[in-house]
N, C-alpha and C positions, 0 to 999 in steps of 0.2 A: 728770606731776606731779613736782615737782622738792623741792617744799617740805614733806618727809615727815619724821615722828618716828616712832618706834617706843619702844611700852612695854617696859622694862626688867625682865627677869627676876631680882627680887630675888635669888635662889638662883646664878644663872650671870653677874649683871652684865653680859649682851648682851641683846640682842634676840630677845623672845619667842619669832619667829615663825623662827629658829632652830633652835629645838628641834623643829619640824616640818620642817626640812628646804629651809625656804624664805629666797632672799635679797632683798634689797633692791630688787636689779634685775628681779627678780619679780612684787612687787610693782607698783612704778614702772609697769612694763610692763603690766599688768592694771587698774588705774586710770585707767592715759591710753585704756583701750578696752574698758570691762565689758561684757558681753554684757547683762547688768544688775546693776540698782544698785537697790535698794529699801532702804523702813525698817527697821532694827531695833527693838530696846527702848532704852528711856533716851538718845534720840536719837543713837543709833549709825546707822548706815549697813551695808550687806553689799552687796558688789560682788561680784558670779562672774564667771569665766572665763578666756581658758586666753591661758596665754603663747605667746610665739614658736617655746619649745621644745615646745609641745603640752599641758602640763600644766595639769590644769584645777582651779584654785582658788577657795576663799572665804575673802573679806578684811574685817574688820569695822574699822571706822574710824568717829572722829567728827570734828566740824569741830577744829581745833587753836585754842590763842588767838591765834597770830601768824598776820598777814589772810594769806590764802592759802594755807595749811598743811594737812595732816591729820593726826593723829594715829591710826598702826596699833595698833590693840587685838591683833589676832591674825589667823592666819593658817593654813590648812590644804588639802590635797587634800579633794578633793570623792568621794564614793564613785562606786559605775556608777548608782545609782539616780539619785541628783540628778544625774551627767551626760547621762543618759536622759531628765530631765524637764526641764532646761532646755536641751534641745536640742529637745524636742516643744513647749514655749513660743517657743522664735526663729523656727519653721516658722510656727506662728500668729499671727505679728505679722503686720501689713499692710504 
């Protein structure tokens, strides 16, 4: 996905997902191949899964208004628990 925005940390003037340690290319990378992608609240989105470097993330995103775009809400490592449970979810797909 090429057509990405990210929410702006009033307090640091960058991008939120930042402050967790994550960059753009990160993201980028996890979106163009979530392992999954389910609903949120208030028509968000949450994508999991791990980058090229191995790190396994959750990315909350909703659609953007420019067609083709998203807009990143935020961004975080995933604990061992949720990578324990959607790695026991990928096993039980068909």
């Amino acid at each position: 996905m090429d057509n990405l925005r990210f929410y702006i940390d009033p307090e640091t003037d960058e991008p939120h997902i930042y402050s967790h340690n994550i960059s753009e290319q990160e993201i980028a990378e996890l979106l163009a191949r979530p392992l999954e992608d389910r609903s949120g609240y208030n028509d968000a989105r949450i994508a999991l899964g791990q980058t090229r470097a191995g790190r396994y993330l959750k990315v909350v995103y909703v659609s953007d208004t420019e067609p083709d775009s998203l807009f990143v809400i935020t961004a975080y490592d995933i604990s061992e628990k949720e990578k324990r449970a959607l790695r026991r979810r990928m096993r039980k797909r068909p």
